[in-house]
C-alpha positions, 0 to 999 in steps of 0.5 A: 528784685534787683537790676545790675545793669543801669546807665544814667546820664553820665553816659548813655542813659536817660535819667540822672544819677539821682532819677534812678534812685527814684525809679527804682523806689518805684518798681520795688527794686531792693538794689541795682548796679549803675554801670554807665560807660567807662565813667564812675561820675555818676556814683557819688551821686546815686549813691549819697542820694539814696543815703539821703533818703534813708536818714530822712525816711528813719527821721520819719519824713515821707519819700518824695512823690517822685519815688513812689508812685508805683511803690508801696507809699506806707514803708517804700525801700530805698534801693541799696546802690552798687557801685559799678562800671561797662568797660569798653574792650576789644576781641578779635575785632568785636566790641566787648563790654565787661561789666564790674560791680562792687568795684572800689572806684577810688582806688588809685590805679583804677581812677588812674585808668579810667583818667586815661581812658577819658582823654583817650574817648576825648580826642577820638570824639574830636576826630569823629566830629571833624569828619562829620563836617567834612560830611556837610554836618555842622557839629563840634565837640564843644557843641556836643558837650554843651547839649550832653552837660556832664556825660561821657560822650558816646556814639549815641549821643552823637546820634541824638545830636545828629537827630534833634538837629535834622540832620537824620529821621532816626537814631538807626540811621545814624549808625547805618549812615555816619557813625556805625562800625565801618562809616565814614565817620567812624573812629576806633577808640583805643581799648584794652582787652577783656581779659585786661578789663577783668584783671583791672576791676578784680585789682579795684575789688570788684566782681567781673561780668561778661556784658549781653554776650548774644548781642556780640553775634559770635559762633558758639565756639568762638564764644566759648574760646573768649569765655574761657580765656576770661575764667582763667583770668578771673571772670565771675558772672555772665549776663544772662538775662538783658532787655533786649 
C-alpha cells in the first residue's frame, strides 16, 4: 500500500516530517510521497528519518513503540519516502494543484523557483493579516508564524489561528466569513499555470499529477480542455482516488 499525497507540518498537515514515517510504519504502508504545499522543508527530514530507522532496524535494534503499534511488531517495513511537492496554480480563474513526485528538489531552477515563490506567499500572508485587523482581528504575521514555527503559512492556518484565539467556532466559518475566495480579507497569490507547473517538475525530474480534479467543481468539458492542454505539456498521472 502506498499513499502519494501527504502534508505535514511544514505546510497544512498535522504531523511532523518524522510523524509520518511512524504513522506509515503503522498502517503497513511500503511508500508514500510528502507533498506539502509549494515547500520541500520537510523532505530532508522524512527522508533521513526513515534511513535512520532502517540502519538501525539492519543493526538489529527494535523500531520506536511510535511506529508499530498497528504493524507487525516482528519485522515491520520502513516506508521508502517519495520526495514530492503540491504546486499552487491558477486556470481560468480556479485554483489548480499539481502534484510532482520523484522530483530532484536540489535542482537549482527548482529551489530557485520555489525561493521565489515563498517570498511571494510572504507578502500576501502580510497583506491578508492587515485587512483581518481592519476587521477588528488582532493577528500579525510574526504572531502567525510564532504559533505555525517552521510552516509555509496558509489559508488554513490562518483559520486555526483565527479559531483557537476565538475569533470564529469553526474552520468553515473562516473561509465563508474572512479568508475564502472572494472575502474581505482575501488576497490572491501570485501563481504560475498548470502547464508551467508541469514543465517545472518535468525540468526537476519528476512525475507531474493533476491533484483531486472533482474538488475543482468544473464541467466535464472544461475539464477535459485543462487535461488536455496539460498532456501536451507532459502531465503524467491524474489523481483518481482522494479521501474526500
Amino acid at each position: 500500500m502506498v499513499d502519494l499525497h501527504v502534508h505535514s507540518t511544514c505546510s497544512d498537515g498535522t504531523f511532523t516530517p518524522e510523524e509520518l514515517v511512524d504513522y506509515a510504519i503503522q498502517k503497513g504502508l511500503t511508500a508514500f510521497a510528502l507533498t506539502d504545499h509549494d515547500t520541500v522543508n520537510g523532505l530532508d527530514r522524512a527522508i533521513r528519518y526513515a534511513e535512520e530507522l532502517r540502519q538501525a532496524q539492519a543493526a538489529g535494534s527494535s523500531l520506536p513503540a511510535a511506529s508499530v503499534s498497528d504493524a507487525d511488531a516482528s519485522m515491520p517495513q520502513v516506508p521508502e519516502v517519495i520526495p514530492g511537492i503540491e504546486l499552487s496554480t491558477e486556470y481560468q480563474g480556479k485554483d489548480i494543484h499539481m502534484v510532482g513526485l520523484f522530483i530532484d528538489y536540489h535542482q537549482p531552477d527548482f529551489a530557485h523557483y520555489l525561493e521565489d515563490f515563498i517570498h511571494s506567499r510572504e507578502n500576501r500572508n502580510e497583506k491578508m493579516c492587515a485587512l483581518l485587523r481592519e476587521h477588528d482581528i488582532d493577528i500579525t504575521y510574526e504572531a502567525l508564524l510564532a504559533e505555525f514555527p517552521g510552516a509555509v503559512i496558509t489559508r488554513a492556518h490562518f483559520a486555526r489561528y483565527l479559531l483557537s484565539h476565538g475569533y470564529i467556532q469553526s474552520m468553515k466559518e473562516a473561509f465563508d466569513r474572512y479568508v475564502g475566495d472572494h472575502c474581505p480579507c482575501f488576497v490572491p497569490r501570485e501563481k504560475v499555470t498548470p502547464a508551467q507547473a508541469v514543465e517545472l517538475i518535468l525540468g526537476a525530474g519528476g512525475v507531474p499529477v493533476l491533484a483531486h480534479p472533482i474538488l475543482y467543481h468544473m464541467s466535464d468539458d472544461r475539464l477535459d480542455t485543462l487535461v488536455a492542454e496539460l498532456k501536451k505539456n507532459g502531465l503524467v498521472g491524474i489523481e483518481g482516488i482522494y479521501s474526500t
